[in-house]
OpenMM code with the backbone's topology and positions (N, CA, C; nanometers):
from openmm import Vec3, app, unit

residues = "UNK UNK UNK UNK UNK UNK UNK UNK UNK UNK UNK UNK UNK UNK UNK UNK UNK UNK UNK UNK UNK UNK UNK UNK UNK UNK UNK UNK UNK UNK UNK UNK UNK UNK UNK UNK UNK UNK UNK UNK UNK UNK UNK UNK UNK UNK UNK UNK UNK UNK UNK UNK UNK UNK UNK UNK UNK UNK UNK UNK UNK UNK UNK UNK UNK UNK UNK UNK UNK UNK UNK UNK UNK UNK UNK UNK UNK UNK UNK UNK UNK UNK UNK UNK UNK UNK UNK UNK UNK UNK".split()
positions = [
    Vec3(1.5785, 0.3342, 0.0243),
    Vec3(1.6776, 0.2329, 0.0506),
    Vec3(1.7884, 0.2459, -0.0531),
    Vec3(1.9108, 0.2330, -0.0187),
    Vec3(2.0301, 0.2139, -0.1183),
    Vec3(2.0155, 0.1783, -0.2209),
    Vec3(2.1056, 0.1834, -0.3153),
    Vec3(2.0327, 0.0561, -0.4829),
    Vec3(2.1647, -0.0418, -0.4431),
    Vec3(2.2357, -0.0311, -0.3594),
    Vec3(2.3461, -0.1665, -0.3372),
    Vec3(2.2861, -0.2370, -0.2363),
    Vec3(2.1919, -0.2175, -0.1452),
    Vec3(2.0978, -0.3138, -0.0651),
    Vec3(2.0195, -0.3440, -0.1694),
    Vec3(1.9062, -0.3129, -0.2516),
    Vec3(1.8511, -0.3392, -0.3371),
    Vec3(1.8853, -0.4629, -0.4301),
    Vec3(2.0106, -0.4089, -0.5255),
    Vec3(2.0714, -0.5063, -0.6414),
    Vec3(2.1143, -0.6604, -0.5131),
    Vec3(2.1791, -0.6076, -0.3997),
    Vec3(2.2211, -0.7576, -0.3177),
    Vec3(2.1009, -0.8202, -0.3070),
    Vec3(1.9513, -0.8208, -0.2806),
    Vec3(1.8353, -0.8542, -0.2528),
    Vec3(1.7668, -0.8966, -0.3428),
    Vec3(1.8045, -0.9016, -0.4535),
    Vec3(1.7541, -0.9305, -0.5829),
    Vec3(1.8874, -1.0723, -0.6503),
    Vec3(1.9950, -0.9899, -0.5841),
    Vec3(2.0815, -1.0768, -0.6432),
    Vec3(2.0343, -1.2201, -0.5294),
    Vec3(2.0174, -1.2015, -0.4248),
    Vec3(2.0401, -1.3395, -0.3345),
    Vec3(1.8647, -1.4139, -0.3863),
    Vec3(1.7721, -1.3231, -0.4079),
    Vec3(1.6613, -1.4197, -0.4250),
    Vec3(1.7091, -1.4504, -0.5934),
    Vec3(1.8094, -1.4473, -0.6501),
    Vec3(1.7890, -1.5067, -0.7997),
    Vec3(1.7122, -1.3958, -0.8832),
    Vec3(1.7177, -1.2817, -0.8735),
    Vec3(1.6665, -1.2100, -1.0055),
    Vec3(1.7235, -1.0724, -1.0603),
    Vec3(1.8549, -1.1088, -1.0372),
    Vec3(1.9686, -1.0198, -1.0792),
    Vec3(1.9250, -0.9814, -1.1847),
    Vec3(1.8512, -1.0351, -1.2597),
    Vec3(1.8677, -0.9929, -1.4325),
    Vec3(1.6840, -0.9365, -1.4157),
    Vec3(1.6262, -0.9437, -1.3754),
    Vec3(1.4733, -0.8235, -1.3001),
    Vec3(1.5610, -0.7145, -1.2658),
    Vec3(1.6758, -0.7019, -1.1516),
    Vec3(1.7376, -0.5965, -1.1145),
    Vec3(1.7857, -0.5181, -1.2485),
    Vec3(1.8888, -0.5551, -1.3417),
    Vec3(1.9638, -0.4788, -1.4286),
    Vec3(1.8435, -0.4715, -1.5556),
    Vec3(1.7603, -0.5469, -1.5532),
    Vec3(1.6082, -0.4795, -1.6178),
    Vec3(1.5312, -0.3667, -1.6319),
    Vec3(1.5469, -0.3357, -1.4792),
    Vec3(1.4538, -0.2116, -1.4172),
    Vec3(1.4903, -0.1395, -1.3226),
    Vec3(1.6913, -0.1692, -1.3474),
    Vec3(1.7340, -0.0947, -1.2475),
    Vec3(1.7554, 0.0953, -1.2410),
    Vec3(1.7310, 0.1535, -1.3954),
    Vec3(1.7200, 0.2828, -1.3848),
    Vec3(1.5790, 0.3284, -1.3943),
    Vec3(1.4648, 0.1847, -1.3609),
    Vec3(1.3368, 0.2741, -1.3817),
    Vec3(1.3474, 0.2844, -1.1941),
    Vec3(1.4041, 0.2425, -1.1231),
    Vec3(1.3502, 0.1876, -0.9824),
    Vec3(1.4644, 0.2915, -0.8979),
    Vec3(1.5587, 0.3572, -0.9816),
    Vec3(1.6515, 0.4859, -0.9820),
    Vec3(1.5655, 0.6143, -0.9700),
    Vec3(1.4975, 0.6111, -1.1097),
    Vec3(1.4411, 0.7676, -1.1645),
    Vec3(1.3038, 0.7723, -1.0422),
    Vec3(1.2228, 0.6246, -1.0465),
    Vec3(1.0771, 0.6509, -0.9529),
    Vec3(1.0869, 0.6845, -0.8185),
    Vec3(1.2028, 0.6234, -0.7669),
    Vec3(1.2016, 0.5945, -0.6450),
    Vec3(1.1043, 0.5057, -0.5425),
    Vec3(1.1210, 0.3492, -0.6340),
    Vec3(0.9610, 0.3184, -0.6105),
    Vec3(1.0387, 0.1867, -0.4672),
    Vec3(1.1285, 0.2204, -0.4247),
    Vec3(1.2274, 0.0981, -0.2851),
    Vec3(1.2462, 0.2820, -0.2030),
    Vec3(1.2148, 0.3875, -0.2357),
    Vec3(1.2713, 0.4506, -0.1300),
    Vec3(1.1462, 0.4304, 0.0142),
    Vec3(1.0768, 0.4333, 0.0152),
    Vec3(0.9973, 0.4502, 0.1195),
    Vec3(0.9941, 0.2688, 0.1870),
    Vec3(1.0769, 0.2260, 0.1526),
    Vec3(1.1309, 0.0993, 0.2052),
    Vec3(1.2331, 0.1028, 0.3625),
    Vec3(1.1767, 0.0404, 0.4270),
    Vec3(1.2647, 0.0656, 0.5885),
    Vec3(1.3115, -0.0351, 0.6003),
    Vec3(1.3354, -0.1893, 0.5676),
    Vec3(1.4145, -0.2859, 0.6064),
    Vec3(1.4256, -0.3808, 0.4798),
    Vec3(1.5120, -0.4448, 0.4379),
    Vec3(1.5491, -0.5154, 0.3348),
    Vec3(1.4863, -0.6401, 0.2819),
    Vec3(1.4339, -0.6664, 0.4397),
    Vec3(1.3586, -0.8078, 0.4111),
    Vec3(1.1904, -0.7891, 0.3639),
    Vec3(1.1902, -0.6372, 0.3082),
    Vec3(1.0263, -0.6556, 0.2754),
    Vec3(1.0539, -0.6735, 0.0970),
    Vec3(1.1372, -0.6134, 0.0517),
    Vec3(1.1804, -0.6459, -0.0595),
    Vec3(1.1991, -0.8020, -0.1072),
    Vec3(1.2557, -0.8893, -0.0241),
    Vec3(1.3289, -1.0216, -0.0179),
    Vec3(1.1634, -1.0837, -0.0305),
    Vec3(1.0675, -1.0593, 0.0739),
    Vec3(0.8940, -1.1724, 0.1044),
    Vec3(0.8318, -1.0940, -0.0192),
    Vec3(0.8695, -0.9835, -0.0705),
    Vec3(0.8100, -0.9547, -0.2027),
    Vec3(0.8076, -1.0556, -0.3326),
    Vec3(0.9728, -1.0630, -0.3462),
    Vec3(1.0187, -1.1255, -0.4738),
    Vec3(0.9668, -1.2704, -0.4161),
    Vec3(1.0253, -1.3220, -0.2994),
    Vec3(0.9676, -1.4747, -0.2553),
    Vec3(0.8449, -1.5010, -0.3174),
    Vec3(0.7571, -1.4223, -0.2357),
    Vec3(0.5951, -1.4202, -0.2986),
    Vec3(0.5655, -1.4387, -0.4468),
    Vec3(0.6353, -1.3694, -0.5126),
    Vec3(0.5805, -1.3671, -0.6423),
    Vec3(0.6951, -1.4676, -0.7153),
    Vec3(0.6701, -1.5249, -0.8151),
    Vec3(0.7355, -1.5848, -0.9403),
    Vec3(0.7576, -1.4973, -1.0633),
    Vec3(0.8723, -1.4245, -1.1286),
    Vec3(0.8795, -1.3840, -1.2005),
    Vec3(0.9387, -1.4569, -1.3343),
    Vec3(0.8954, -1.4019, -1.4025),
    Vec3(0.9449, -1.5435, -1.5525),
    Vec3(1.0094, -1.4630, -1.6185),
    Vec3(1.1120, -1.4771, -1.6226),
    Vec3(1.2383, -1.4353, -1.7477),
    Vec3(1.2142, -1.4627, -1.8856),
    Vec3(1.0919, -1.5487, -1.9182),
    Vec3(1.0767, -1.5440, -2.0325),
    Vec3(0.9804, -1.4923, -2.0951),
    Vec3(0.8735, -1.4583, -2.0137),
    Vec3(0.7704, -1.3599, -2.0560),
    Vec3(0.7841, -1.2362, -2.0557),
    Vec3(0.7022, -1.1639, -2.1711),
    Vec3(0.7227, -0.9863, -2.1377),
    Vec3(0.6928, -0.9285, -1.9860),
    Vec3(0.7695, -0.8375, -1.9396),
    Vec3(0.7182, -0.8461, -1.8158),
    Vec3(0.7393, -0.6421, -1.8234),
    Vec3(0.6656, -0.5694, -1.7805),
    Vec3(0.6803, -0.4210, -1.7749),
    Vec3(0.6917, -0.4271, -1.6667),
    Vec3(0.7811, -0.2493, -1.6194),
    Vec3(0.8132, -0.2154, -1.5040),
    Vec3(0.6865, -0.1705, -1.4267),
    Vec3(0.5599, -0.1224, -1.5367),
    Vec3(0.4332, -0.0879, -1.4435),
    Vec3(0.3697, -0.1857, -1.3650),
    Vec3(0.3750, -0.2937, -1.4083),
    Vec3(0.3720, -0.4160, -1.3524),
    Vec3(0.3735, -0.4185, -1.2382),
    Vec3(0.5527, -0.4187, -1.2194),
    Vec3(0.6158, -0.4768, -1.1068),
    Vec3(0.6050, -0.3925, -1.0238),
    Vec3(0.6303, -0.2471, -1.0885),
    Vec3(0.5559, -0.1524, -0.9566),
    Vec3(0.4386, -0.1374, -0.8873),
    Vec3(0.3325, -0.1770, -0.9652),
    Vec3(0.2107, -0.1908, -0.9123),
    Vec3(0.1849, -0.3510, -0.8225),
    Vec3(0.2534, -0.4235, -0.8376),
    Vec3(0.2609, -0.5436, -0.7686),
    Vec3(0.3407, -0.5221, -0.5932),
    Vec3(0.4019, -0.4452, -0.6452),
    Vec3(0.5337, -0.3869, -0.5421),
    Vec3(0.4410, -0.3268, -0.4056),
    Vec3(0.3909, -0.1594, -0.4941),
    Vec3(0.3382, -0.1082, -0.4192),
    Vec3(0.1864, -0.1837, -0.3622),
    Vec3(0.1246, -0.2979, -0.3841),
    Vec3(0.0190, -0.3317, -0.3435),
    Vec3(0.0926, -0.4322, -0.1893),
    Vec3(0.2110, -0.5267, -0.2316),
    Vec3(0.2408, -0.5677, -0.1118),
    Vec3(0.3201, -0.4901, -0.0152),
    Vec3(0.3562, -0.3932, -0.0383),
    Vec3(0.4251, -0.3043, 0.0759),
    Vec3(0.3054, -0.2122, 0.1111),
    Vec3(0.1669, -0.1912, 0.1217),
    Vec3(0.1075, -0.0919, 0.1278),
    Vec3(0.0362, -0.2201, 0.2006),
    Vec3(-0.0233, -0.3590, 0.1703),
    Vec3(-0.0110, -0.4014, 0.2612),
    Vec3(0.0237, -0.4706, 0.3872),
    Vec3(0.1706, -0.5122, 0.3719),
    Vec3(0.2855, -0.5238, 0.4282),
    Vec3(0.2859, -0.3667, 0.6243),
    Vec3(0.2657, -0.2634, 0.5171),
    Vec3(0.2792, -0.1701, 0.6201),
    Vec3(0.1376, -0.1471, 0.7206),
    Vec3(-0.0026, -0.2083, 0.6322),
    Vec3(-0.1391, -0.1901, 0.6820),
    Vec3(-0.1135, -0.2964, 0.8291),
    Vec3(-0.0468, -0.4333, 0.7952),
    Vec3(-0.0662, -0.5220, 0.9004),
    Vec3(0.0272, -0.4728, 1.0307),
    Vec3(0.1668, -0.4424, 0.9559),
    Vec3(0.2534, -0.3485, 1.0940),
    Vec3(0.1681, -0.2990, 1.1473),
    Vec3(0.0901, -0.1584, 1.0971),
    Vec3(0.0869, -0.0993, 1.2056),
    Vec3(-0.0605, -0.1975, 1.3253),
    Vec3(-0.1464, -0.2641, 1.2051),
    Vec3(-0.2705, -0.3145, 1.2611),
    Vec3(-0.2087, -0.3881, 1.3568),
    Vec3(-0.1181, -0.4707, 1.3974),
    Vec3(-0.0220, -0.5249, 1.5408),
    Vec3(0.0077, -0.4432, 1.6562),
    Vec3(0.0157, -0.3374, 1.5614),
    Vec3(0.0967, -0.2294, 1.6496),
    Vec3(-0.0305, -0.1677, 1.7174),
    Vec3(-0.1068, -0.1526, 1.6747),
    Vec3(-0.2685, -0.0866, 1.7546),
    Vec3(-0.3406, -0.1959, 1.8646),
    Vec3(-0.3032, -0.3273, 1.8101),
    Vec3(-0.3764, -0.4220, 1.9182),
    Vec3(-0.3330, -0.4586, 2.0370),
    Vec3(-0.4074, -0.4403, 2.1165),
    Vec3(-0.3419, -0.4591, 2.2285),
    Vec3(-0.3205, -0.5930, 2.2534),
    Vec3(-0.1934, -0.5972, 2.3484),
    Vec3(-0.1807, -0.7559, 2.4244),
    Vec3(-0.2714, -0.8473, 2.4908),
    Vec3(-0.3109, -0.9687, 2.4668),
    Vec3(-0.4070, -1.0290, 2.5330),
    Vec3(-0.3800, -1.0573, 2.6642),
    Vec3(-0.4301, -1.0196, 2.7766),
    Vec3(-0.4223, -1.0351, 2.9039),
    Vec3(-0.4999, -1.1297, 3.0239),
    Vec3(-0.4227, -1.2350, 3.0070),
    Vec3(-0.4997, -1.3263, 3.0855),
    Vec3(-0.5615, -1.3311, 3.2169),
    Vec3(-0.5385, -1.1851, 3.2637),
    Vec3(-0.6242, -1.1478, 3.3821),
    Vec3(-0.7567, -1.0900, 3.3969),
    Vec3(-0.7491, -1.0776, 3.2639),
    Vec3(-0.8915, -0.9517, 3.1964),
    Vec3(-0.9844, -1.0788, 3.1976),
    Vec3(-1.1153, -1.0934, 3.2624),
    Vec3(-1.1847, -1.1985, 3.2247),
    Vec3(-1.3488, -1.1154, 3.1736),
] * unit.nanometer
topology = app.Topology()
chain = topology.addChain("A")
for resn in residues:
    res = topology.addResidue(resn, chain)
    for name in ("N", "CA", "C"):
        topology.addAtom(name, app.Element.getBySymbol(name[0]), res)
């Protein structure tokens, strides 16, 4: 994903200053490229509370990251395998 979709997505949930934190570790890893729509980033940061005043590392946030987009992508596809319930099927 872009880093100007990124920094806007950070900027609108309030954590502009997480963004310019860890914005050349999230450059060098590439840890938003395997990201396909903007809003998984957005129910990420929602989800979690980050505190500006505690130490906070980028291994952290990456490992927090990659646990909800890994399962973020498990439930896609698990939708995507089930079939429609059919009220004719008895």
């Amino acid at each position: 994903m872009e880093s100007n979709f990124v920094k806007q997505t950070f900027e609108e949930a309030g954590y502009l200053s997480l963004y310019d934190k860890f914005s050349y570790q999230f450059y060098v890893t590439g840890l938003f490229e395997p990201v396909s729509h903007q809003i998984i980033i957005k129910r990420f940061l929602d989800s979690y509370n980050f505190d500006e005043h505690h130490s906070f590392f980028f291994d952290d946030f990456s490992f927090f990251f990659k646990c909800f987009h890994y399962s973020h992508q498990k439930n896609e596809y698990l939708s995507f395998l089930q079939p429609e319930w059919d009220e004719n099927i008895y």
